[in-house]
C-alpha positions as CSV (number, residue, x, y, z in Angstrom):
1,X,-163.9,77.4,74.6
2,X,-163.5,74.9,77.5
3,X,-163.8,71.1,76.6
4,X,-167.6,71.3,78.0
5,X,-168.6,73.7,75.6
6,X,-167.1,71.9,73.0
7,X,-168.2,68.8,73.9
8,X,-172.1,70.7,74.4
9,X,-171.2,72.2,70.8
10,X,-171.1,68.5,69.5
11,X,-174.4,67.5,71.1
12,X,-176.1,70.4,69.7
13,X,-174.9,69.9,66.1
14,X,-175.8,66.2,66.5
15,X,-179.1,67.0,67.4
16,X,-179.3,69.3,64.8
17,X,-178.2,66.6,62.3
18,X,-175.7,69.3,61.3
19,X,-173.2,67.1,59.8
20,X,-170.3,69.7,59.3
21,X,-171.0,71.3,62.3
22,X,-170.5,67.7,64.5
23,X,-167.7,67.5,62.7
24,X,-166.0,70.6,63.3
25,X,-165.5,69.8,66.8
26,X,-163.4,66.2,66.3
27,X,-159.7,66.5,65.7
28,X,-158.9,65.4,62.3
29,X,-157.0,62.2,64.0
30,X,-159.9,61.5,66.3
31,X,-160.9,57.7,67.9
32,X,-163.9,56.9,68.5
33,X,-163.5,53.4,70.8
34,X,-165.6,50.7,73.1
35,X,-164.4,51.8,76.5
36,X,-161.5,49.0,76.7
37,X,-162.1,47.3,74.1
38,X,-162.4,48.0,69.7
39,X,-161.7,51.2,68.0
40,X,-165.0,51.8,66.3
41,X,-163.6,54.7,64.2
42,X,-160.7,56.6,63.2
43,X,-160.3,59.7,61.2
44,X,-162.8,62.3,60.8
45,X,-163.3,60.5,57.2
46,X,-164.3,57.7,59.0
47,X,-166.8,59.8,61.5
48,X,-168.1,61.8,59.3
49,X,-169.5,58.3,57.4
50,X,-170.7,57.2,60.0
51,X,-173.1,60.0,61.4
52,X,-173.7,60.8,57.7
53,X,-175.2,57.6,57.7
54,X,-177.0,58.0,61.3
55,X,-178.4,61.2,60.2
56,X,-180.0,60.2,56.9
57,X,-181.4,57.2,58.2
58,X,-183.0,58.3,61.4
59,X,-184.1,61.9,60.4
60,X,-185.9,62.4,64.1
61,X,-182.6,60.8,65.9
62,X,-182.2,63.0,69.0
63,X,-179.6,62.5,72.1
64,X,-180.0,64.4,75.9
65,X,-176.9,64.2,78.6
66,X,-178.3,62.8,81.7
67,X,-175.8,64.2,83.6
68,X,-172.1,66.2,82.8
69,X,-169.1,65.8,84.8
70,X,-166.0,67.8,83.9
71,X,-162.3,67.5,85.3
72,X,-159.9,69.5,82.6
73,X,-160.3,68.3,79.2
74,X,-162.3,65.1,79.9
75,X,-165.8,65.6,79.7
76,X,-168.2,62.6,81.2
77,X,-171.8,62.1,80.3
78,X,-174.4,60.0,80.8
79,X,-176.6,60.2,77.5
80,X,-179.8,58.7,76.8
81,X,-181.3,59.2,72.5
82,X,-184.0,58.4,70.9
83,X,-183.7,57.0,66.7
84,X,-187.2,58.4,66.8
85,X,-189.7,59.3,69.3
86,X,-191.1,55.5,69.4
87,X,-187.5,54.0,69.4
88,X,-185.6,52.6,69.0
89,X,-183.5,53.8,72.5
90,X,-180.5,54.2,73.8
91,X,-178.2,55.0,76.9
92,X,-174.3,54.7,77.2
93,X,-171.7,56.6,79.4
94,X,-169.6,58.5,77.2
95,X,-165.8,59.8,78.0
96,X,-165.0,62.5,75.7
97,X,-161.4,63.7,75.7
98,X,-160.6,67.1,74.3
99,X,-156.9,68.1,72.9
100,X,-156.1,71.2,71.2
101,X,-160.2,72.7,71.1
102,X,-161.4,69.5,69.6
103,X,-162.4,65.9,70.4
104,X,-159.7,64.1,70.3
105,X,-161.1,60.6,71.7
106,X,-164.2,59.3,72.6
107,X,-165.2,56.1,74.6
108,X,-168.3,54.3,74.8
109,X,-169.5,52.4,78.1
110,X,-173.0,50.3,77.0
């Protein structure tokens, strides 16, 4: 699989609230960071609480890329989501980096 479709295989398991499927496709070791700035998570124990906790509270939570750019194993979108179809919403840039068939880092622009 290229780093798009794993990064597309991500986005459809989030928006399927498919926790073990999201998590399938993050290295074991991932980071999950602020672009420049805090690492938000580390460890796919540490994701994996995280969108556990995402999905159960916002059962209608939904995300759609914007716009994909690809060079190699970095993956680019601009995502907007939705907690629910009256909000609350969202939009950030995110930088996906893919290592060995899985994510192996993500950063967040907001």
């Amino acid at each position: 699989m290229s780093a798009a479709d794993i990064v597309q295989a991500q986005f459809d398991a989030y928006n399927a609230r498919d926790l073990d499927a999201f998590c399938a496709t993050y290295a074991d070791d991932c980071i999950i960071a602020d672009l420049n700035g805090a690492v938000v998570q580390s460890g796919i124990t540490a994701i994996r609480a995280r969108y556990a906790k995402t999905f159960s509270e916002n059962p209608q939570n939904r995300a759609w890329s914007i716009n994909r750019m690809v060079l190699g194993d970095v993956v680019i979108d601009h995502e907007k989501g939705e907690r629910s179809p009256e909000g609350p919403f969202f939009e950030a840039l995110v930088l996906y980096t893919v290592k060995n068939g899985r994510i192996a880092r993500v950063d967040f622009v907001k």
